[in-house]
C-alpha positions in Angstrom: 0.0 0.0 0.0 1.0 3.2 -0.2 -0.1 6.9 1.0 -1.5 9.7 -1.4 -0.6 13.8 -1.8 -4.1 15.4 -3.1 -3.5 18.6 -4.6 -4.3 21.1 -6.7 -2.7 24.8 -8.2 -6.5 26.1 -7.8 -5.0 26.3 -4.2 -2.6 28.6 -5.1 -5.1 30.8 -6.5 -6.9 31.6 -2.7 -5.0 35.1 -3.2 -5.4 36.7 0.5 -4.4 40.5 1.2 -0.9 41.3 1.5 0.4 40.5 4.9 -2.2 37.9 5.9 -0.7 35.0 7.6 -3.0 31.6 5.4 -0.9 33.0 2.3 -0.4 31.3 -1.0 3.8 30.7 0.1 2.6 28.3 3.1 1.3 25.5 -0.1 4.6 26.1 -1.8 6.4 25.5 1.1 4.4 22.6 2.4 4.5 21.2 -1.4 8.3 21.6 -1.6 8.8 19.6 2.1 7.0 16.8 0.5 8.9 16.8 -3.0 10.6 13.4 -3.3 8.9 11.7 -0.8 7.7 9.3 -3.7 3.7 9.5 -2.6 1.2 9.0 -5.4 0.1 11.9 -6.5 -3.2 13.1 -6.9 -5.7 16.2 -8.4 -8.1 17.3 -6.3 -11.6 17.4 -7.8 -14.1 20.0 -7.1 -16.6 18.7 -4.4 -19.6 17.9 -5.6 -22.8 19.9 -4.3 -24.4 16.9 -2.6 -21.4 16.6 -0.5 -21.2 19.8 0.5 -24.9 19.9 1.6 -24.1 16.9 3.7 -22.8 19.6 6.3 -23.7 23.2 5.0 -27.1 24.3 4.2 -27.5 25.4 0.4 -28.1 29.0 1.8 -24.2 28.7 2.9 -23.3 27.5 -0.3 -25.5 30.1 -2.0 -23.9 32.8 0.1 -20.4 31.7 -0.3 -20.9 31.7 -4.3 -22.6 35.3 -4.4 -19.9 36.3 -1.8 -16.9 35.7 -4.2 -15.6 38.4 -6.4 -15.0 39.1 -9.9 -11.5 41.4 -8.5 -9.6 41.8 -5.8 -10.7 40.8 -2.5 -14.1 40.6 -0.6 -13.9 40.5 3.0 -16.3 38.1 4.9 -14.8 39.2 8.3 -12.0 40.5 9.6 -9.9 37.5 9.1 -11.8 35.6 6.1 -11.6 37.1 3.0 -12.1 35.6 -0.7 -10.8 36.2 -4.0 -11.5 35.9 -7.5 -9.8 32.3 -7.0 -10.7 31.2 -3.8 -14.2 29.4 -4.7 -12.5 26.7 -6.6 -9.5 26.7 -4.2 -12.4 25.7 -0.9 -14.2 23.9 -3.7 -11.1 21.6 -4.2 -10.4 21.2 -1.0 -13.1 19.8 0.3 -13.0 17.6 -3.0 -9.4 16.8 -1.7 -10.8 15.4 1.3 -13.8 13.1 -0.3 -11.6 12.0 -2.5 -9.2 11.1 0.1 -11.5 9.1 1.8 -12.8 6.9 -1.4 -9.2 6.4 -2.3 -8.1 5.2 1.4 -11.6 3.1 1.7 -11.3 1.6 -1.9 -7.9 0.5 -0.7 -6.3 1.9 -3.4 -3.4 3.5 -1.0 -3.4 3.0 2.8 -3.8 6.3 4.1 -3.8 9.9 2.2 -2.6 13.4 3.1 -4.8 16.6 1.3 -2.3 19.2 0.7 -4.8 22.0 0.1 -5.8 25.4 1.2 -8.6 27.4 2.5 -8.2 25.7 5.7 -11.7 24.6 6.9 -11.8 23.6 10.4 -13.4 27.1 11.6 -16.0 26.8 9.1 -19.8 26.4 10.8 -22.5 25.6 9.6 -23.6 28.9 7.9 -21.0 30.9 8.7 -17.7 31.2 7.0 -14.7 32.4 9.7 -11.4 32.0 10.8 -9.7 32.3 7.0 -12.0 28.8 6.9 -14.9 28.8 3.9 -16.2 25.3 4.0 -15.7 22.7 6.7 -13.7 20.1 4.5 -12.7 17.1 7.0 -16.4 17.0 8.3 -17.8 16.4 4.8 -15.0 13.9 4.0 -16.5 12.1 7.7 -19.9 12.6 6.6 -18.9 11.3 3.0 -17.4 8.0 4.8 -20.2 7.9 6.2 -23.2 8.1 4.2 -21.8 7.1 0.9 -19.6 4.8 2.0 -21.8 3.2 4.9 -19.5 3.5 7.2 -21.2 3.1 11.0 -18.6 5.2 13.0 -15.7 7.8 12.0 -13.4 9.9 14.1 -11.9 13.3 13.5 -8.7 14.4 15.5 -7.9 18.0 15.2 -4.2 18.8 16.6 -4.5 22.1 15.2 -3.3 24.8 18.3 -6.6 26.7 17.4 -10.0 24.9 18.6 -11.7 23.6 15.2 -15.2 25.2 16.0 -16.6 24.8 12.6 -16.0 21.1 12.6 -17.9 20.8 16.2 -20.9 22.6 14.7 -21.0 20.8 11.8 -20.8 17.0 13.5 -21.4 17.4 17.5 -25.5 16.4 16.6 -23.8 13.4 14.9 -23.2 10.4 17.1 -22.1 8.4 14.2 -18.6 10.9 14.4 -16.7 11.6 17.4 -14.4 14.9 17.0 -11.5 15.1 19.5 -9.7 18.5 19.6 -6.1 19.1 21.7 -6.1 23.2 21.0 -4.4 26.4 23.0 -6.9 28.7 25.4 -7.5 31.2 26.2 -7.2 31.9 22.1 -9.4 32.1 18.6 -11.9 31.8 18.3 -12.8 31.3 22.2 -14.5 27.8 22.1 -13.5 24.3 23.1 -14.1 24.3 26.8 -13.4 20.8 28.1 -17.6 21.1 29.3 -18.7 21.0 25.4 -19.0 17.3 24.7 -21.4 17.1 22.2 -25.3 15.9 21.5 -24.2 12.4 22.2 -20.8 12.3 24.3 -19.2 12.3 21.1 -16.8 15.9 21.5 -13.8 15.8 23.7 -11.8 19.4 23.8 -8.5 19.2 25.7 -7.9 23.1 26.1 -4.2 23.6 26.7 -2.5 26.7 28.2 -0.3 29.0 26.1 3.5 27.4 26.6 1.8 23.7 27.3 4.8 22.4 25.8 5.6 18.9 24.3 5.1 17.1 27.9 1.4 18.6 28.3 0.1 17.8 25.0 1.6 14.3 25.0 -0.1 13.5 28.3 -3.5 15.0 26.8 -3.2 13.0 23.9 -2.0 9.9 25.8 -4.6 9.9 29.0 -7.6 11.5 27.0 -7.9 11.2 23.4 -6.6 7.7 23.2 -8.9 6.0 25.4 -11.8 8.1 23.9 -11.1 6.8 20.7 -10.5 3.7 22.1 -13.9 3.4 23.8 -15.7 5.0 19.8 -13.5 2.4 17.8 -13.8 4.4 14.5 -13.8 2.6 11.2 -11.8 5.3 9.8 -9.7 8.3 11.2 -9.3 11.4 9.9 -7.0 14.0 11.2 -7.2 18.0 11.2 -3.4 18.7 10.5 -2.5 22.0 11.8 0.9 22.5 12.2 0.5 26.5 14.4 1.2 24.6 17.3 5.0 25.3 16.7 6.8 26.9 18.9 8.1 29.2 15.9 4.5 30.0 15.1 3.6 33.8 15.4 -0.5 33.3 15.9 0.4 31.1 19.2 2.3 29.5 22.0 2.1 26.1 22.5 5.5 26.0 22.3 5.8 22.4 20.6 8.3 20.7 18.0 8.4 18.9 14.8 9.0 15.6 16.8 5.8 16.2 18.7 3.9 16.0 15.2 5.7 13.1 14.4 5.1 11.3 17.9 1.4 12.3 18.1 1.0 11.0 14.2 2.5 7.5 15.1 -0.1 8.0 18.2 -3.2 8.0 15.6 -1.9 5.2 13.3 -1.5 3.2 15.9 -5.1 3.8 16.9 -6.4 3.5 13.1 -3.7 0.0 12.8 -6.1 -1.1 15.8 -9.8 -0.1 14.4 -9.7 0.9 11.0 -7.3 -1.2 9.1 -4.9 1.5 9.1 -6.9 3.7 7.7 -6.0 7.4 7.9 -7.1 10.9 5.7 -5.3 13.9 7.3 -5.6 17.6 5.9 -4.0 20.4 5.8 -5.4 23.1 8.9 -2.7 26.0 10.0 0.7 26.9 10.3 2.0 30.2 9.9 5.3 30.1 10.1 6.9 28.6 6.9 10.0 26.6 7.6 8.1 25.1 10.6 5.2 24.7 8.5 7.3 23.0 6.3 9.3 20.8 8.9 6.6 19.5 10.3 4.5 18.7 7.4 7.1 16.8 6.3 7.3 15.1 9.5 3.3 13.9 9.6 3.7 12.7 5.9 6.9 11.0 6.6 4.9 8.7 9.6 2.0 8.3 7.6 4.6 7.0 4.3 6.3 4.5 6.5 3.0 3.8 8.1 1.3 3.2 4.8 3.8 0.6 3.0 
């Protein structure tokens, strides 16, 4: 077996204002980490409509599309803006992430790694935020799920920022337990260890600022684990983001490239013991490129050696 990098240059065409930290240079760096790494290689389609109404109404949709300009920039928020090429880039990437999930359940390679930008973990129901336009690794879980007939999926969002969007769009859902490790106090102020979900199926492990590679490890160890454990997911899908870096300027969780590769072998080992090995992970933040980079490449490089 072997692992795929889903891709696409529409990526490159989510064009933010100048001095915006989820820039166009953090996919060429994260691209250029991964160069040689002999992964199979694959385009990106554009989600289709149905699977982006599994967890956006079509108003959301319908906003997004009338929201997206014909020049320069449109501001959604103070944080979220959209170009003229960022609808096919969110499109992509949340086609990115079904696609990864029919390639890695179709066996066709063991586990897959969506190399794609807009982010989309901040991304709620009906309300685009937090640089995030659509909520791509809940409609690859819902995808699993309902075309797939899958009975049970879990996501795991490292990411330093707490993936809000992602809890709004499956906390209702007990068929998808959504486990977030995450910095407070910080954006976008959610992820309080008390919001568990419609059906016991959230867990937020809010770290302080400088938590450190010794705090996160024991969160991960002595509370996501056995959650997962107790779910026993059929597939696992991962919210990469790589801000927690201690080179990161958005944050200060103060960890290292070796803590993304120790916490990747953590979740393989999990999917090697429920899901056949079966892992999709996407691209979420990092802001600063060379640790961006470095620990990109670290993930991947687990989830390659994992994957043969």
């Amino acid at each position: 077996m072997a692992t795929a990098l889903i891709s696409h240059p529409d990526c490159l065409d989510h064009v933010t204002p100048p001095g915006h930290p989820e820039q166009v240079a953090r996919l060429d760096a994260v691209m250029g980490a991964l160069e040689g790494m002999d992964l199979v290689s694959v385009s990106a389609p554009f989600a289709a409509e149905d699977d982006l109404l599994r967890a956006h109404p079509k108003a959301h949709l319908e906003a997004i599309r009338a929201a997206a300009p014909q020049s320069g920039w449109r501001s959604l928020d103070a944080d979220t803006h959209m170009s003229v090429g960022s609808l096919s880039a969110a499109m992509r990437a949340a086609g990115a992430n079904v696609k990864a999930v029919d390639m890695v359940l179709g066996a066709e390679v063991q586990n897959a790694f969506a190399a794609v930008r807009p982010p989309g973990h901040h991304a709620e129901r009906e309300t685009p935020m937090g640089f995030c336009l659509f909520g791509s690794v809940a409609i690859g879980a819902k995808h699993a799920l309902d075309h797939h007939g899958l009975d049970r999926v879990a996501i795991v969002d490292f990411d330093v920022h707490h993936g809000n969007g992602t809890q709004d769009l499956v906390e209702d859902d007990p068929r998808i337990l959504f486990c977030s490790s995450h910095q407070m106090p910080l954006y976008p102020g959610t992820g309080h260890a008390h919001e568990t979900g419609a059906h016991n199926n959230v867990l937020n492990v809010p770290l302080p600022g400088g938590a450190g590679s010794r705090a996160f490890r024991e969160a991960i160890t002595t509370q996501v684990v056995p959650m997962i454990e107790r779910f026993k997911p059929e597939l696992l899908l991962i919210s990469a983001g790589f801000d927690a870096h201690m080179n990161d300027p958005l944050a200060g969780m103060m960890l290292r490239e070796d803590d993304f590769e120790w916490v990747t072998h953590q979740l393989c080992d999990l999917a090697d013991r429920f899901c056949d090995g079966r892992v999709v992970s996407s691209l979420e933040g990092g802001y600063d490129l060379d640790a961006l980079a470095a620990s990109t490449a670290a993930h991947v490089r687990v989830l390659k050696e994992r994957g043969q």
